[in-house]
Backbone and ligand atoms as CSV (ligand in chain L), in Angstrom:
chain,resi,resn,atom,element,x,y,z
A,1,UNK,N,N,15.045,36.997,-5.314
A,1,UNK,CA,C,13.652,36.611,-5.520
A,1,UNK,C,C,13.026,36.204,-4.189
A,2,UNK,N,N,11.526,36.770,-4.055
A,2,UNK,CA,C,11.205,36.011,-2.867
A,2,UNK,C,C,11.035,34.880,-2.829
A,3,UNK,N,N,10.742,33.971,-1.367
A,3,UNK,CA,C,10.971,32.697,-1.661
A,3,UNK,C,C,9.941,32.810,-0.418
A,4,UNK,N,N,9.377,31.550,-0.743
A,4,UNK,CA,C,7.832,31.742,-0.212
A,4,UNK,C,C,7.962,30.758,1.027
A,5,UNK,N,N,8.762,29.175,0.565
A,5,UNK,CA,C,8.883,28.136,1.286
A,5,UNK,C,C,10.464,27.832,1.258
A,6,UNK,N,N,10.835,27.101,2.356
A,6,UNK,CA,C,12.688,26.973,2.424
A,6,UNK,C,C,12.834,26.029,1.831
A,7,UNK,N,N,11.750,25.102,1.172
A,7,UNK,CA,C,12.500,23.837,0.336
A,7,UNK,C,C,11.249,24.078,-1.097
A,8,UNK,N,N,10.802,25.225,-1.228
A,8,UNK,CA,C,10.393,25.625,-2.562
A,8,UNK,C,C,9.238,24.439,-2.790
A,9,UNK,N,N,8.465,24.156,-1.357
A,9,UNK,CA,C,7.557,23.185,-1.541
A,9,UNK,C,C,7.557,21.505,-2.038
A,10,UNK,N,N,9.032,21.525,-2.516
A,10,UNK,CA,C,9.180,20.375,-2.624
A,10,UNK,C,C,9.768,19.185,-1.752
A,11,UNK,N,N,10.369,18.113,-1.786
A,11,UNK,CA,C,11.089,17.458,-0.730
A,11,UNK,C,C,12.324,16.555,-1.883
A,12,UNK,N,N,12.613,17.529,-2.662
A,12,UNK,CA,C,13.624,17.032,-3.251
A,12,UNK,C,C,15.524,16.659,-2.942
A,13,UNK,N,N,15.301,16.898,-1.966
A,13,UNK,CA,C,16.797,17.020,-0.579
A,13,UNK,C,C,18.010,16.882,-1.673
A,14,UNK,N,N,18.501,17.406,-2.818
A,14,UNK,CA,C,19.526,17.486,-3.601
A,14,UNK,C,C,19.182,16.878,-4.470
A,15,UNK,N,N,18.284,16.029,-4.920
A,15,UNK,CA,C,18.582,15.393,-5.987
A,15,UNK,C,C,18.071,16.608,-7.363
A,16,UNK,N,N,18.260,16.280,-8.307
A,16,UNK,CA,C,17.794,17.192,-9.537
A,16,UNK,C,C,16.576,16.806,-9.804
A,17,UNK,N,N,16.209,15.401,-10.148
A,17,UNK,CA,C,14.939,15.186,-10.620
A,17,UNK,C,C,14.121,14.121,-10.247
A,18,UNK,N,N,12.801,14.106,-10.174
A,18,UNK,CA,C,12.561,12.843,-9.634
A,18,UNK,C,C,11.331,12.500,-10.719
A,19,UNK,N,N,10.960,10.989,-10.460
A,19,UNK,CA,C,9.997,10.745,-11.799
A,19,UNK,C,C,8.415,11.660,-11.355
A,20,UNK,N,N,7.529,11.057,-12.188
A,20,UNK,CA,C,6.165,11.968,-12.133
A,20,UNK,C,C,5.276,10.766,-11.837
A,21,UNK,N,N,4.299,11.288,-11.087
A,21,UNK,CA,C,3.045,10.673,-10.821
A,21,UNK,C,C,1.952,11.407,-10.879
A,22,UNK,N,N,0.817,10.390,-11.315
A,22,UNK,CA,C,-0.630,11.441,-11.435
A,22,UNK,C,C,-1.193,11.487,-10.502
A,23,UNK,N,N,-2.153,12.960,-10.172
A,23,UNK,CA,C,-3.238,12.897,-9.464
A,23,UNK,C,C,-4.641,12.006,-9.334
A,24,UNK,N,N,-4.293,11.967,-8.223
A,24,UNK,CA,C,-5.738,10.439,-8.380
A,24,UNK,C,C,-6.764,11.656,-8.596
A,25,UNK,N,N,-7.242,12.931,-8.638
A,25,UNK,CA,C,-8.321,13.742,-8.471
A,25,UNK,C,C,-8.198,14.051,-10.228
A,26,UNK,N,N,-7.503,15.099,-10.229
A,26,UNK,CA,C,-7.597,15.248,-11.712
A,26,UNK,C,C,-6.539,14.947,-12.767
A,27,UNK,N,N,-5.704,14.012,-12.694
A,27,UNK,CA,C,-4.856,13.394,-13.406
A,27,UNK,C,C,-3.951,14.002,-13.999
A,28,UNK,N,N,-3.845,15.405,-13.141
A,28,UNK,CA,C,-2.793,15.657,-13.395
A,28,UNK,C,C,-1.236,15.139,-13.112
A,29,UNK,N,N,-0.094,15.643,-14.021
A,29,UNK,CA,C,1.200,15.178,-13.663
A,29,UNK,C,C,2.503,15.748,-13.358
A,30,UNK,N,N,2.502,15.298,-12.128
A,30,UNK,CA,C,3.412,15.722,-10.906
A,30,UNK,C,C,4.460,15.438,-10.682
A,31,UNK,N,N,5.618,15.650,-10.320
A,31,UNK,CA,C,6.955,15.372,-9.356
A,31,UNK,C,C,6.500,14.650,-8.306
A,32,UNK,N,N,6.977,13.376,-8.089
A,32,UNK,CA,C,6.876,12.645,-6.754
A,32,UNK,C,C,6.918,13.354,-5.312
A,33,UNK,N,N,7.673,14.254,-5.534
A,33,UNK,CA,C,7.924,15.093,-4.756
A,33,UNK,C,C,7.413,15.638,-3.902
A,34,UNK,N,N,6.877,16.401,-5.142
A,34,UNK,CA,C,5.951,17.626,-5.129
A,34,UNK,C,C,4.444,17.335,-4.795
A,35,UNK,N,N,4.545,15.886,-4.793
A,35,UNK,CA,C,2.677,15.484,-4.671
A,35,UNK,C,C,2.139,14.968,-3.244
A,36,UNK,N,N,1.371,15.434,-3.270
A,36,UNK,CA,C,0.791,14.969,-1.963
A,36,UNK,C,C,0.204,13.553,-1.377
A,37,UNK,N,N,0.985,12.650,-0.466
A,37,UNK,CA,C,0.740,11.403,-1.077
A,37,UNK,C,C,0.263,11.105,0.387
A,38,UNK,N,N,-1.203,9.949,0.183
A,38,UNK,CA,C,-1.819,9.171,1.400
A,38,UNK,C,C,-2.243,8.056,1.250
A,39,UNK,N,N,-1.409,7.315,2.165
A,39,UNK,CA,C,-2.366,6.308,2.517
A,39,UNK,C,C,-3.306,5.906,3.271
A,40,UNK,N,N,-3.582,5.212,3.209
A,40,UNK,CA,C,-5.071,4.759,3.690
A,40,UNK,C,C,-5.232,3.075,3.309
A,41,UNK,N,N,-6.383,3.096,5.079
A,41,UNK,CA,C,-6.364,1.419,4.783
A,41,UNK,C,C,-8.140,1.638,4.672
A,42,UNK,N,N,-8.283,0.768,3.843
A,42,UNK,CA,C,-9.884,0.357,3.434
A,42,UNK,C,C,-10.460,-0.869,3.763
A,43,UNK,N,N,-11.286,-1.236,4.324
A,43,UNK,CA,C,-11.907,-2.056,4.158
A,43,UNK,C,C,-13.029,-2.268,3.577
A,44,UNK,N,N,-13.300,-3.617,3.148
A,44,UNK,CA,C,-14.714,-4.170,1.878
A,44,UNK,C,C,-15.700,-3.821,2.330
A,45,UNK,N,N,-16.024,-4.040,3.989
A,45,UNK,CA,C,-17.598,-3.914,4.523
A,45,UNK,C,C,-17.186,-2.106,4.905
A,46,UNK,N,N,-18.586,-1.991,5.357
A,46,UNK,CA,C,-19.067,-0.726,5.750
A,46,UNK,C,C,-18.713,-0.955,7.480
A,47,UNK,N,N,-18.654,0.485,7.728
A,47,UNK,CA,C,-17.646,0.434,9.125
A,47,UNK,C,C,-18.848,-0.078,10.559
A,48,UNK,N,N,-19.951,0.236,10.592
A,48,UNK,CA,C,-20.371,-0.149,11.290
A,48,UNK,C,C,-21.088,-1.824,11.242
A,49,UNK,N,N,-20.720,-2.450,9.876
A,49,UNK,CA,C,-21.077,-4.004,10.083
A,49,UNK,C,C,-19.868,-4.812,10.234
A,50,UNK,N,N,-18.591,-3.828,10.357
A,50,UNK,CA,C,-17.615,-4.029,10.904
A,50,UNK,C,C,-16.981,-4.354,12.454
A,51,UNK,N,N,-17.634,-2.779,12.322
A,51,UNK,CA,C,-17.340,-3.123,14.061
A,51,UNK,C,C,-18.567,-4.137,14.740
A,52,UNK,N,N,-19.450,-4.759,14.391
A,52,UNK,CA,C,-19.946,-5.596,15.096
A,52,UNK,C,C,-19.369,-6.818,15.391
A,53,UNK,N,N,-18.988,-7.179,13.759
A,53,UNK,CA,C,-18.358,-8.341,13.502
A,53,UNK,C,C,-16.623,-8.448,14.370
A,54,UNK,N,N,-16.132,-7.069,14.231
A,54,UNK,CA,C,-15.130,-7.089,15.316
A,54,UNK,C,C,-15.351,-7.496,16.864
A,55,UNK,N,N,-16.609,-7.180,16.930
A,55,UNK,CA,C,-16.607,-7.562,18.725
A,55,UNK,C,C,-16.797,-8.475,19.014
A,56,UNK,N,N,-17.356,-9.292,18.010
A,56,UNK,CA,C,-17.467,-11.247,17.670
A,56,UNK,C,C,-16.379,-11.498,17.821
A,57,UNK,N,N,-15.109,-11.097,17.695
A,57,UNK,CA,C,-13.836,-11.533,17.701
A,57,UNK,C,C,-13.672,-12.479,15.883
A,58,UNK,N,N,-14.146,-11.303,15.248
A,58,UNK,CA,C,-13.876,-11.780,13.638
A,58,UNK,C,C,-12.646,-10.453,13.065
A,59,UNK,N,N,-11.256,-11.961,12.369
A,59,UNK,CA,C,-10.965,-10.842,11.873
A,59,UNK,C,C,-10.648,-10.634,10.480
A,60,UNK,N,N,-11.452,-8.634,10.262
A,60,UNK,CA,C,-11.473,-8.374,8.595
A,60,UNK,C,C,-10.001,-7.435,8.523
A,61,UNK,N,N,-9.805,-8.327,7.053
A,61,UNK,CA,C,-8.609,-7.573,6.529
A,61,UNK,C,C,-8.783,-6.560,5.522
A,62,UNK,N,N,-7.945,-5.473,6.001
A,62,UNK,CA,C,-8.117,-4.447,4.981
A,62,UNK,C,C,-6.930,-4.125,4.016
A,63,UNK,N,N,-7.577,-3.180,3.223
A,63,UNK,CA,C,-6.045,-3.424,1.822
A,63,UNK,C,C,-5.977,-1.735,2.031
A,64,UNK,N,N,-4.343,-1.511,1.934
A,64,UNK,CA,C,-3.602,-0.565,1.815
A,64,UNK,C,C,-3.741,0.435,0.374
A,65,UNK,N,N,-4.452,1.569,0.605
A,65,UNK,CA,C,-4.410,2.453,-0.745
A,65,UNK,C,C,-3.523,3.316,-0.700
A,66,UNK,N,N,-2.365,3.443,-1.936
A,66,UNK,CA,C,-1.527,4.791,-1.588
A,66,UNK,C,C,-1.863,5.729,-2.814
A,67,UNK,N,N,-2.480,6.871,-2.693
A,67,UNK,CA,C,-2.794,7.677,-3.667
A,67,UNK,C,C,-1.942,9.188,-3.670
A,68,UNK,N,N,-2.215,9.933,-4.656
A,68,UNK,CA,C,-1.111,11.235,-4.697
A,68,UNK,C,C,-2.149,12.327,-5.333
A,69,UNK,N,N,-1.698,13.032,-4.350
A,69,UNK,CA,C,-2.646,14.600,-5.025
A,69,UNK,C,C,-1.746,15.370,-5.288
A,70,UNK,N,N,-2.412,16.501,-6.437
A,70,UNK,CA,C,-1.444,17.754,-6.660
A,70,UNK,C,C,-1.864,18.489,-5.400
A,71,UNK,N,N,-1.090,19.437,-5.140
A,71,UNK,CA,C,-1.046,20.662,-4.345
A,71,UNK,C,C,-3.323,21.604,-3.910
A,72,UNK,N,N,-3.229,21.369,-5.381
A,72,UNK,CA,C,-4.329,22.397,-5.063
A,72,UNK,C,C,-5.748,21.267,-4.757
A,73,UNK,N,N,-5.468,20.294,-5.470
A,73,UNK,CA,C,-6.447,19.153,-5.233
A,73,UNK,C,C,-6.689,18.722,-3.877
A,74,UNK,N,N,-5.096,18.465,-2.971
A,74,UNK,CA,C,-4.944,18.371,-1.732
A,74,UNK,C,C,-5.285,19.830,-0.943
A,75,UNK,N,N,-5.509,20.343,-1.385
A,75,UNK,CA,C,-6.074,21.934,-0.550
A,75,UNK,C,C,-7.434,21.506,-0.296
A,76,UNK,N,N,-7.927,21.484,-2.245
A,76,UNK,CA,C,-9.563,21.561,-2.174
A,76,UNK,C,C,-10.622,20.464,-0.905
A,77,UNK,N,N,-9.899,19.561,-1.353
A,77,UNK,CA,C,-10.208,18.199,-0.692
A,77,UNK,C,C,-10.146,18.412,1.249
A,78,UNK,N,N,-9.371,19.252,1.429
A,78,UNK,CA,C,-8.909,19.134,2.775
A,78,UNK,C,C,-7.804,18.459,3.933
A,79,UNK,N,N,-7.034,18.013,2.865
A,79,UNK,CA,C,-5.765,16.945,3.228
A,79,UNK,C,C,-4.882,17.579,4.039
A,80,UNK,N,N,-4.450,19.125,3.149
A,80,UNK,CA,C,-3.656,19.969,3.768
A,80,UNK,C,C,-4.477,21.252,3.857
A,81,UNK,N,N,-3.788,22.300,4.159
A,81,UNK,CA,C,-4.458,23.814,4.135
A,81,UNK,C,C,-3.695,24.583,4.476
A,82,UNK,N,N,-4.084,25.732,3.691
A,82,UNK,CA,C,-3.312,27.186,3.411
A,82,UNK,C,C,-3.022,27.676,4.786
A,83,UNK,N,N,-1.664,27.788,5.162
A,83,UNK,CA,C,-1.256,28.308,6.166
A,83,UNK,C,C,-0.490,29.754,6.044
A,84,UNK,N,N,-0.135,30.336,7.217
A,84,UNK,CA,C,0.041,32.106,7.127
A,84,UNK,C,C,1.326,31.483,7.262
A,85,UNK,N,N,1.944,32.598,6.903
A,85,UNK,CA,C,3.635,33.048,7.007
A,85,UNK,C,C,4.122,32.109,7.913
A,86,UNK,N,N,3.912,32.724,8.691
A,86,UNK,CA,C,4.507,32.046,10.727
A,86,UNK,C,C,4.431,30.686,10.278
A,87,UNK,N,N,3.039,30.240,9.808
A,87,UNK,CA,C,2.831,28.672,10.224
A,87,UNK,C,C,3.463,27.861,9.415
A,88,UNK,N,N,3.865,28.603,8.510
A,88,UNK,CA,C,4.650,27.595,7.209
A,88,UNK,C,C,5.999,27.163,7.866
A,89,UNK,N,N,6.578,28.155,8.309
A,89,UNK,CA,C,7.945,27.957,8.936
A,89,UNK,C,C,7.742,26.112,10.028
A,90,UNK,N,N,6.678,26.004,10.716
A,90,UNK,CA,C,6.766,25.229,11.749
A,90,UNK,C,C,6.192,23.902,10.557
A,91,UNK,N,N,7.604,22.811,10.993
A,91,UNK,CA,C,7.080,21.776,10.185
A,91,UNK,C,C,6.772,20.756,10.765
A,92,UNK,N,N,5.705,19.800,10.172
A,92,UNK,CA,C,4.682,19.022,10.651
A,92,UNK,C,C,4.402,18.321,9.947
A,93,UNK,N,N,4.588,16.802,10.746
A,93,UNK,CA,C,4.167,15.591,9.008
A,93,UNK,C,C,2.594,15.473,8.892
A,94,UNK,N,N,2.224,15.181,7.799
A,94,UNK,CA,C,0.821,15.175,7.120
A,94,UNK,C,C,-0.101,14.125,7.943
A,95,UNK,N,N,-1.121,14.943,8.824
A,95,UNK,CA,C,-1.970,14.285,9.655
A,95,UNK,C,C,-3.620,13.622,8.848
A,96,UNK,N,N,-3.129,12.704,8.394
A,96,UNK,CA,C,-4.012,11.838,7.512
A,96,UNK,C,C,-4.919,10.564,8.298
A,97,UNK,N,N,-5.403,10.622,8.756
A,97,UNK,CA,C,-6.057,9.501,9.369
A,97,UNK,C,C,-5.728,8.874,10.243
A,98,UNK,N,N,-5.290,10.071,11.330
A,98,UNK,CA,C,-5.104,10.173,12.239
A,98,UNK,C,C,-5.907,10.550,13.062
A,99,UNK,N,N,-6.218,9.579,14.353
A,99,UNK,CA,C,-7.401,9.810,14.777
A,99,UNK,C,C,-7.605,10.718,15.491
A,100,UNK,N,N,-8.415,11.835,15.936
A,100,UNK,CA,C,-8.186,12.616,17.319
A,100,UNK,C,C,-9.215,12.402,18.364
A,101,UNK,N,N,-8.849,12.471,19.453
A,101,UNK,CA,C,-9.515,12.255,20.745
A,101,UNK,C,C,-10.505,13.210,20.663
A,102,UNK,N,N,-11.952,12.887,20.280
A,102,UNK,CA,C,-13.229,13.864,20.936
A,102,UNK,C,C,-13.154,14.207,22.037
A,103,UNK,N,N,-13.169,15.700,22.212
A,103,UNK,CA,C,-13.279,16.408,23.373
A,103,UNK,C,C,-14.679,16.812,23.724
A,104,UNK,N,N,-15.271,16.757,24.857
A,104,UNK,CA,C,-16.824,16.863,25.155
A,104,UNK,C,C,-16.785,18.002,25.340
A,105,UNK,N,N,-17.664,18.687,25.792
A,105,UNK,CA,C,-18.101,20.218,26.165
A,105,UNK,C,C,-17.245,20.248,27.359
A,106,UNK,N,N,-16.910,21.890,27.451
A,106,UNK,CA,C,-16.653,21.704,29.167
A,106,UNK,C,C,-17.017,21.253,29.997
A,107,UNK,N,N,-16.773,21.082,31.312
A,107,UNK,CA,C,-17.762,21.001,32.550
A,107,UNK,C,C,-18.374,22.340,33.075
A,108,UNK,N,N,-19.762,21.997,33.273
A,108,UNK,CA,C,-20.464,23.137,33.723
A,108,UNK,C,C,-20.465,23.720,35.143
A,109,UNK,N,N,-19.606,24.945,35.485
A,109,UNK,CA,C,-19.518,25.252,37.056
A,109,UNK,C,C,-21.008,25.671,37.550
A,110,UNK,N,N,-21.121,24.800,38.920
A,110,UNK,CA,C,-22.875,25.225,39.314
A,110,UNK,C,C,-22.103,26.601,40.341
A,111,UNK,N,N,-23.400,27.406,40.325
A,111,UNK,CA,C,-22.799,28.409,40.994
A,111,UNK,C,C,-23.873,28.375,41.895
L,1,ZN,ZN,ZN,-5.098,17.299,-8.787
């Protein structure tokens, strides 16, 4: 049979079964496994009456959300994404709110 992924998409490393959890999107129910899981830290205020209050040297605490998507929910949403052949092979942990460095435009050569 073909086999699409080397661990059949799951991260079940030998065991037979693992319990189920729902999708926070559409409630569906999943293999722990098999679900796509993020956390995330939240905070109460809105981010920019935040960062003011941060530069006051105030500090807000935020609370830890861990939520789980199915497969296609985590597609739709943008969490993960459909990769080609090649790219599936190369593995890579789930870049969730993780920040990336803005890159500006090039520099413009004067000629
Ligand atoms: Zn879902």
């Amino acid at each position: 049979m073909a086999k699409k992924r080397r661990n059949r998409g799951r991260k079940l490393s030998g065991a037979g079964h693992q319990k189920t959890v729902q999708c926070y999107q559409c409630n569906k129910v999943i293999p722990a496994d098999k679900a796509v899981k993020v956390t995330r830290r939240y905070s109460v205020l809105d981010s920019s009456l935040a960062r003011e209050l941060r530069k006051q040297g105030t500090f807000i605490s935020t609370r830890k959300e861990t939520k789980y998507y199915c497969v296609s929910c985590a597609v739709y949403l943008g969490i993960v994404k459909v990769r080609s052949r090649e790219e599936r092979k190369v593995r890579v942990p789930l870049q969730v709110g993780v920040r990336k460095v803005k890159q500006g435009p090039p520099p413009r050569i004067k000629l």
